[in-house]
Structure formats: C-alpha cells, structure tokens
C-alpha positions, -999 to +999 in steps of 0.1 A: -653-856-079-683-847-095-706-816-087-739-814-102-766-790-096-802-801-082-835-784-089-857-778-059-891-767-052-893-732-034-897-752+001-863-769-004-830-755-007-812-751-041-783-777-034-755-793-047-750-833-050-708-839-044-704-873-049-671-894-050-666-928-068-699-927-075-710-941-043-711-914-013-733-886-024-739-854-001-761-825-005-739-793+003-748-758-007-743-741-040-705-724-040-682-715-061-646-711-058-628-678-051-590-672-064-577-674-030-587-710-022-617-707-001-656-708-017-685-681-019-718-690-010-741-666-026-776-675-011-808-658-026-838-678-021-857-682+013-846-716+037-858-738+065-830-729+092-828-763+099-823-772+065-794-743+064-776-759+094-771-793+085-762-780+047-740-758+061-727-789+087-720-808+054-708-784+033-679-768+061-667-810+060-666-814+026-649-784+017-628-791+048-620-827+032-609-802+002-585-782+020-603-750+013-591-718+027-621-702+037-657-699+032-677-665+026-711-667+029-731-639+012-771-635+026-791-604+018-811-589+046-843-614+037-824-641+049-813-626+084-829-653+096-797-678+088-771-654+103-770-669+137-770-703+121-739-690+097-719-675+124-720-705+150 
C-alpha cells in the first residue's frame, strides 16, 4: 500500500492518494494512525461539504478494508460546517 500526500489549491481538499498494486487509486482524507488502532483526522483548512462527505465515504471504507479500530475526527470551530456531515 502506498500513501502519498497531494497538494491542492485552497478550493480543494488537502487529500491523500491510497493506492494498491498500483492500479486502484482513491482520494481519502489526510490521517494518521493512533496507538490504539484507529486514525486521527486533524482537519484545518476550510472544505466543500460535499467534498467532505464523499472523502469521508471513502476514507471510513478504506480504513474499514484496514481493520482500523476507530476514527477521531478533530475540526475546530471554523469548520462547524462539516460536523453534521462527520456525525451521520
């Protein structure tokens, strides 16, 4: 599996590419792993909900795939605008 970060302009997402073999590639957001098994996702910069929800769609089946634990999902107060999205 390799993870690669993608630069994005301030309308996009800051994303991450997981692709396997080298053939499927899937944008998912940025995380990293916790020492319990699960992943933090530490967002900072402003998002399209829409863009959130299907990142977030991907991301909960990838890590899903990878028998994570559990997800946290850290968003200060300028994105309020996501929690709904998060917590669905």
């Amino acid at each position: 599996v390799e993870l690669m970060s993608v630069a994005a302009s301030p309308a996009l997402p800051l994303g991450d590419h997981l692709c396997e073999n080298g053939f499927e590639c899937v944008e998912i957001l940025p995380s990293t792993n916790d020492a319990h098994g699960g992943v933090i996702v530490d967002l900072k910069d402003p998002m399209d909900p829409e863009i959130f929800a299907s990142l977030l769609k991907s991301s909960l089946l990838q890590w899903k795939k990878q028998r994570k634990d559990g997800v946290w999902i850290k968003l200060p107060i300028e994105l309020v605008n996501l929690v709904e999205i998060a917590v669905k």
